[in-house]
C-alpha positions in Angstrom: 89.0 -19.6 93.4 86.3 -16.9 92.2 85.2 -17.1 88.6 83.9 -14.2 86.9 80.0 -15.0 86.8 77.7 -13.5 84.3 73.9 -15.2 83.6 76.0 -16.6 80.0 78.6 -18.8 82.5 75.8 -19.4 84.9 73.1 -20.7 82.5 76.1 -22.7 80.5 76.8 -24.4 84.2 73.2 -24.9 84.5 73.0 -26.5 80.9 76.0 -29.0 81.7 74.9 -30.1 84.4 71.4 -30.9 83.0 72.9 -32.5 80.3 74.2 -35.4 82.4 70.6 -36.4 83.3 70.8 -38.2 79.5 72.5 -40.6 82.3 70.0 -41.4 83.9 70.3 -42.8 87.3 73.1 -45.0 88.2 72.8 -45.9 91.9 76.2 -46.6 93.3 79.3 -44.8 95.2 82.3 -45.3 93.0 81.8 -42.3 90.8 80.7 -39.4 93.8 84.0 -41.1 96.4 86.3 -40.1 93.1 84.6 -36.4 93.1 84.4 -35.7 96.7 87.9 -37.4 96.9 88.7 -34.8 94.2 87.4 -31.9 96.2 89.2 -32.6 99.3 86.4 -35.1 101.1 84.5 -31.7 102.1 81.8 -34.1 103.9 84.3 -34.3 106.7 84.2 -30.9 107.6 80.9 -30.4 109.0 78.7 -32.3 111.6 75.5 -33.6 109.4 71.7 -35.0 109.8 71.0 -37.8 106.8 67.7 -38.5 105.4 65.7 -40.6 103.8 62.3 -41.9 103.1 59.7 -42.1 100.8 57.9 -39.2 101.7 58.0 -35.6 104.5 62.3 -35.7 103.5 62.1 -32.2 102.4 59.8 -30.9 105.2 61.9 -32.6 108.2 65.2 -31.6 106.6 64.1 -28.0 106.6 62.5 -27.9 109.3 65.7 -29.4 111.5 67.5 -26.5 109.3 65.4 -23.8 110.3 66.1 -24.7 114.5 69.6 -25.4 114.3 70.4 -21.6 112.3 68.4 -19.8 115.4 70.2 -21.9 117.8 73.3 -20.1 116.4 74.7 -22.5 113.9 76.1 -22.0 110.6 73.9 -24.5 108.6 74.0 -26.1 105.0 71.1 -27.8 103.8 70.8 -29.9 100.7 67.2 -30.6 99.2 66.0 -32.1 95.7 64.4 -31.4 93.7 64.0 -27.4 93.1 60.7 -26.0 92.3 61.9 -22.7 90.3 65.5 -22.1 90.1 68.0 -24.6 90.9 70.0 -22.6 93.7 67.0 -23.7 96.2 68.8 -27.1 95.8 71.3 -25.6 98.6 71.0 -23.2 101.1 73.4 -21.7 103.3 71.9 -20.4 106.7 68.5 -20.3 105.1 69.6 -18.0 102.0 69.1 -20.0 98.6 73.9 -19.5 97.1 74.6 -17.5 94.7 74.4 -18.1 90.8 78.4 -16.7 91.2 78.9 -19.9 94.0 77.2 -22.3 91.5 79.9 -21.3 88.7 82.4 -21.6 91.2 81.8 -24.8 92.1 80.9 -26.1 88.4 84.4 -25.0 87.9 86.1 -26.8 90.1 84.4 -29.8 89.6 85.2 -29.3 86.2 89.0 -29.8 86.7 88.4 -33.0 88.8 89.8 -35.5 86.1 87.2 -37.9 85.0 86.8 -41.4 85.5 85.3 -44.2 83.2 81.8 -43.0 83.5 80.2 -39.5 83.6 78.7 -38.6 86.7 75.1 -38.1 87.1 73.1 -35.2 87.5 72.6 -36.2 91.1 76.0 -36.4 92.0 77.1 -33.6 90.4 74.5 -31.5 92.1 75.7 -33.3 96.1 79.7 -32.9 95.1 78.3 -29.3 93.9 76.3 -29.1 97.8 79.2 -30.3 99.9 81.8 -28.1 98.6 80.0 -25.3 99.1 78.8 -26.4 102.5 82.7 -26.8 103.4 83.7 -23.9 101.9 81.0 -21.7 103.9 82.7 -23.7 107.4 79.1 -24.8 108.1 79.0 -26.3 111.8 76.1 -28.5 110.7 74.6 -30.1 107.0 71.2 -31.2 107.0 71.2 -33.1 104.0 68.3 -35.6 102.2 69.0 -38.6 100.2 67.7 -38.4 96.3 66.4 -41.9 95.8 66.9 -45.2 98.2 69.7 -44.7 100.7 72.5 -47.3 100.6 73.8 -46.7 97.3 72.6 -43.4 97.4 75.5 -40.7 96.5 74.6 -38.9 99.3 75.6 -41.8 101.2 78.9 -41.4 102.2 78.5 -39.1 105.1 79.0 -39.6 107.9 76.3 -38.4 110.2 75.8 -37.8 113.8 72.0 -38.6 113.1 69.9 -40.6 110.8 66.5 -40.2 109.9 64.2 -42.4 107.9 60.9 -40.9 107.7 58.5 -43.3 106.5 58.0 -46.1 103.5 55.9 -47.0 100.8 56.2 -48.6 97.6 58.5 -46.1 95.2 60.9 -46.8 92.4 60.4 -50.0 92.2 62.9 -50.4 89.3 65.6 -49.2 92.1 65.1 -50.2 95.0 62.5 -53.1 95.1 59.3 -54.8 94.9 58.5 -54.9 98.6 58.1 -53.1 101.8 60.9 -55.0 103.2 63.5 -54.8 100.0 62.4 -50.5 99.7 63.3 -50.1 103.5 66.6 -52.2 103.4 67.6 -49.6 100.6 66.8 -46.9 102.4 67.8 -48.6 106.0 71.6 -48.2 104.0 71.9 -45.0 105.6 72.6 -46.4 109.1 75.5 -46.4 109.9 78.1 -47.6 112.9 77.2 -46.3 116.6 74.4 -43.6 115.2 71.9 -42.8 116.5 68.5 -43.5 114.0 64.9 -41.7 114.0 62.0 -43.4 112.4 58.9 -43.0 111.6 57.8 -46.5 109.7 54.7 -48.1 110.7 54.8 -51.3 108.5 55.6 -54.7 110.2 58.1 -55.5 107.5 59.6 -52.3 108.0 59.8 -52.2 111.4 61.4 -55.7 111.3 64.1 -54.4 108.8 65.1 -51.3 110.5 65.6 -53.3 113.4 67.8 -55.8 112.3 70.4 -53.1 110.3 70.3 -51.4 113.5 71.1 -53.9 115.2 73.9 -55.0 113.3 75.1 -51.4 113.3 75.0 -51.3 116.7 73.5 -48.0 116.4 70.2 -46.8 118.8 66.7 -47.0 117.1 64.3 -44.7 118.0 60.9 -45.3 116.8 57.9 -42.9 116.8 54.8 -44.7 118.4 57.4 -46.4 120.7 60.3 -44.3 122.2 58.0 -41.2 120.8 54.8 -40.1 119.9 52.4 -37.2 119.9 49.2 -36.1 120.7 47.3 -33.9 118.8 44.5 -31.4 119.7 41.6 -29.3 118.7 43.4 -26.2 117.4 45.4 -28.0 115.3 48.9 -28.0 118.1 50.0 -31.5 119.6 51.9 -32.6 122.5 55.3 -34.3 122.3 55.7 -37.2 124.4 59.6 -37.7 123.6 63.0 -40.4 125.3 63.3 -37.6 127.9 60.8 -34.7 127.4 57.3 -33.6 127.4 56.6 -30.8 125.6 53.2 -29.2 125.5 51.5 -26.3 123.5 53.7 -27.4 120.4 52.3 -26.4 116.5 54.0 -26.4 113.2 53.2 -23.6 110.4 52.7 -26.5 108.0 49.1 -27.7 107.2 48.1 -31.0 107.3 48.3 -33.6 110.1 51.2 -35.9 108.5 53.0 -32.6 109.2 52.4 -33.3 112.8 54.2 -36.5 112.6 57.3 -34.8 110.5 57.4 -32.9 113.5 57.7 -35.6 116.1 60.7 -36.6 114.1 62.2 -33.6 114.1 61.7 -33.5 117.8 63.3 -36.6 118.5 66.2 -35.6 116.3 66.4 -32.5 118.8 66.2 -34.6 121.7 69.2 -36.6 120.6 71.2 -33.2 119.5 70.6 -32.0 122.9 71.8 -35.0 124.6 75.0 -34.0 122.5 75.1 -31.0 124.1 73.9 -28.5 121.6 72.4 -25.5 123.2 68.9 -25.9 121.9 66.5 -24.5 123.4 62.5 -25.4 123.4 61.6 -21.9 122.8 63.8 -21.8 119.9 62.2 -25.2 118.4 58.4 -23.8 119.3 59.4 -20.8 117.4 61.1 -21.9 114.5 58.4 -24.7 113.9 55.3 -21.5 114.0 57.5 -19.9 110.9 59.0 -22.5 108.9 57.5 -22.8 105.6 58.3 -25.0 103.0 57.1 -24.1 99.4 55.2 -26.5 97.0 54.2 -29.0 100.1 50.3 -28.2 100.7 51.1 -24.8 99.9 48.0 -22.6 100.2 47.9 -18.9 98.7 45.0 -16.7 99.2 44.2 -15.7 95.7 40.7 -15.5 94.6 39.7 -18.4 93.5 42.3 -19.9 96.6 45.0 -21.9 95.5 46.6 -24.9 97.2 49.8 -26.6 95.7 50.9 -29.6 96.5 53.6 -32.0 94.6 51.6 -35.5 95.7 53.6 -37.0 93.6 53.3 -40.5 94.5 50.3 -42.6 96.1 50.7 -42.3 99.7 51.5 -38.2 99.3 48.3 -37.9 97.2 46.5 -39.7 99.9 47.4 -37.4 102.0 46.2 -34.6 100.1 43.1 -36.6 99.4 42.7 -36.5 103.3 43.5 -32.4 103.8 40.8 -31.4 100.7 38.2 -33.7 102.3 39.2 -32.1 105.7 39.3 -28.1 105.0 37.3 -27.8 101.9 34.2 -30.1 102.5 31.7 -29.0 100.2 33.6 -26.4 97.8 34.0 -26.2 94.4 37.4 -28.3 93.8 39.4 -27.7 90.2 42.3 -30.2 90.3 44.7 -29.1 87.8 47.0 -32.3 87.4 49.7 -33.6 86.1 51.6 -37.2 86.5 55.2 -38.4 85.4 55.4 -41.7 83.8 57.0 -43.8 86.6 53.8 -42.8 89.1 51.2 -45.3 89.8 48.8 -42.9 87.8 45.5 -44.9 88.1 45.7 -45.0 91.8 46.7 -41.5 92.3 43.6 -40.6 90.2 41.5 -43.0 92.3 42.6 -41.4 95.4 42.3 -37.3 94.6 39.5 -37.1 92.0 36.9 -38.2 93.8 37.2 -34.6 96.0 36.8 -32.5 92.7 34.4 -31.6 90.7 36.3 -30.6 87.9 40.0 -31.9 86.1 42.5 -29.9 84.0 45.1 -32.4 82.9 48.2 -31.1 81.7 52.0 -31.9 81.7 55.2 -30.4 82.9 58.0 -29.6 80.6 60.4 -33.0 81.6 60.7 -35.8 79.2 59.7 -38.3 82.2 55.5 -36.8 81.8 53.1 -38.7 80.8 50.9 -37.8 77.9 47.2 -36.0 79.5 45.7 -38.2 77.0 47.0 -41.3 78.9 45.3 -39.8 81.8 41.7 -38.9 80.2 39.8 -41.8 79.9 39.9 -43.1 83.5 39.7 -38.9 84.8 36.7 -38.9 82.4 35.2 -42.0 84.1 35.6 -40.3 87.4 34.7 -36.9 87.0 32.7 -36.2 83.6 33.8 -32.4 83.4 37.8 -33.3 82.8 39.6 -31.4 80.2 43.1 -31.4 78.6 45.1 -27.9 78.1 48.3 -28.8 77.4 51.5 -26.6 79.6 51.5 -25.9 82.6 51.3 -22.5 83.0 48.0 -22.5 80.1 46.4 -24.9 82.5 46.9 -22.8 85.7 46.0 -20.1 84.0 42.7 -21.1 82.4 42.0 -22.6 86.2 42.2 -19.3 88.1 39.9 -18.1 85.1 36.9 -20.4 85.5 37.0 -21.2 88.7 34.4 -19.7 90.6 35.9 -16.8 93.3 35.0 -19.1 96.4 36.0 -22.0 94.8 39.6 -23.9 95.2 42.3 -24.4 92.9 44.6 -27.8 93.6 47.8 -28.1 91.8 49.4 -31.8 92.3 50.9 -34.7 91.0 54.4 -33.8 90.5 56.8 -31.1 91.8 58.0 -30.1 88.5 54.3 -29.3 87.7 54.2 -27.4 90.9 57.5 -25.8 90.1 56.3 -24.7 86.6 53.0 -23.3 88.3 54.9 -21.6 90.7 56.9 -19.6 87.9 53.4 -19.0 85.9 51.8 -17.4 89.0 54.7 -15.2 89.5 54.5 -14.5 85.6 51.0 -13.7 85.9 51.8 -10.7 89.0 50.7 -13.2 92.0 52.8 -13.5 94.5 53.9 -16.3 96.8 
């Protein structure tokens, strides 16, 4: 059923739904069975890709998007969180729906009747994704998990292939204290007789993943193993996959973890094509030289330059750590930063300021920031010339002001600070 949508029904939507993030997060399966259930189970009417990990989801899952659409496929694909408007959330053949589909399906999950507890924002928003998805008669989902994996509510699809990118240590409160405990969450995902792409490196990890595979009876395909690649000078890499080589391979990405998202999403081909899906490599080599994916070491060449990048945990900050020491040895760094209060703050600060010469803390508008003065002292003790300017978009701004015109301008720590900087650029006249 159509709803009339005007921006008063949309934004109303969009406020009920954020209201159930007073919620919180409630990992289990009970509440999104009863709402999918509901809707007619519209996970089972679409072939799907599941994934999780701690970090790359987002890349890989767009990324296997991106090749199965010009291989001729109808393709849904489910992504959290949103950097500006919450229709990026799901995509249908690579167009962000409609604010009209959003009050459609608010509406009809609206008349679902409602159980003992309210659902979450979460599984609102992947009922919301699936019916959609089935009501567009996708052929394929590519769908990522929001936090963990088994009692994720993402987690009862049933896919053809799993993916679990790699681990580190990540909502603890959820999903554990350990290596092993974080990957036997997120090892939940595997399921009977399917197929699973990894790329863990940790003992512990390895050891876990094997084990639920096992039990599972479902074929584990690690990279550095069954897979790897081979980078070279120009920044392309060689696949060295179960049943192909493939040369002369590059991703539009930056950054060389983005070379290992890619071996997974090569593996995931190989397996699709063993299904018989008419893939083709020159349809993966040229989906891989466009596909973009915003906020993830985003670079746009503004004067001063800007890069964005969410490094919103330890091991993604690393990484962005590793691509500023890389590609802008010697320049002028302004890191404009801000952390939520569930991130390991100290040893994100450890491992980014050293590259800059100068900090902007700030904080983005969610109730889960933490305070810039939280974050002063230590930034202080690390690089003297660290201010506070409280917003977002006031701190981006002030940034692009001082900065000298060959300097650099990083914004990290959190998507939603990424998000907000995105929608002050675009304020400001620059575009992405």
């Amino acid at each position: 059923m159509n709803h009339p949508t005007t921006q008063t029904n949309y934004h109303q939507c969009l406020a009920e739904m954020f209201s159930l993030q007073r919620f919180g997060i409630k990992l289990g399966l009970d509440v999104i069975r009863h709402l999918l259930e509901g809707l007619g189970n519209p996970q089972d009417t679409f072939s799907c890709i599941h994934i999780a990990g701690t970090n790359g989801k987002g890349s890989i899952a767009s990324g296997l998007a991106a090749i199965l659409r010009a291989a001729g496929f109808n393709v849904g694909l489910y992504t959290s969180p949103h950097l500006i408007k919450f229709n990026e959330r799901i995509a249908i053949n690579q167009a962000h729906v409609s604010d009209r589909e959003i009050v459609d399906a608010c509406m009809t999950l609206k008349a679902i009747p409602k159980t003992d507890r309210e659902p979450t924002f979460f599984e609102y928003t992947t009922a919301m994704a699936l019916h959609l998805f089935a009501r567009a008669r996708v052929d394929w989902a590519v769908i990522e998990t929001g936090m963990g994996g088994r009692l994720d509510a993402t987690n009862l699809l049933r896919p053809e292939i799993s993916i679990i990118s790699n681990i580190s240590l990540e909502h603890r409160t959820y999903l554990g204290n350990t290596i092993a405990e974080i990957t036997r969450e997120k090892g939940g995902i595997i399921k009977k007789n399917t197929p699973v792409v990894t790329g863990v490196t940790q003992k512990s990890a390895i050891a876990e993943l094997t084990r639920i595979a096992a039990e599972n009876s479902a074929p584990l395909f690690r990279m550095g193993a069954h897979f790897k690649v081979r980078r070279n000078k120009t920044h392309g890499f060689s696949y060295y996959g179960m049943a192909h080589r493939w040369d002369h391979m590059r991703t539009r990405l930056p950054g060389d973890h983005q070379i290992d998202n890619a071996a997974l999403i090569l593996a995931c081909c190989e397996l699709l094509m063993q299904k018989g899906l008419p893939i083709r490599l020159e349809t993966i080599q040229q989906s891989l030289e466009t596909h973009s994916w915003p906020g993830r070491l985003e670079i746009l060449p503004t004067v001063p330059q800007l890069v964005l990048d969410g490094a919103h945990n330890l091991m993604s900050a690393r990484t962005l750590a590793r691509f500023l020491k890389q590609e802008f040895t010697g320049k002028n760094i302004t890191l404009v930063i801000g952390i939520l209060s569930d991130k390991p703050y100290a040893s994100i600060l450890h491992s980014l300021l050293p590259c800059c010469r100068r900090v902007i803390l700030t904080a983005p508008d969610i109730d889960r920031r933490l305070p810039p003065e939280v974050l002063y002292p230590l930034s202080k003790s690390l690089v003297h010339d660290t201010e506070i300017v409280p917003g977002v978009g006031a701190a981006v701004a002030h940034a692009l002001r001082t900065t000298p015109p060959d300097g650099i301008v990083c914004i990290a720590g959190s998507l939603y600070v990424v998000g907000e900087a995105k929608q002050a650029l675009l304020d400001m006249g620059v575009t992405h």
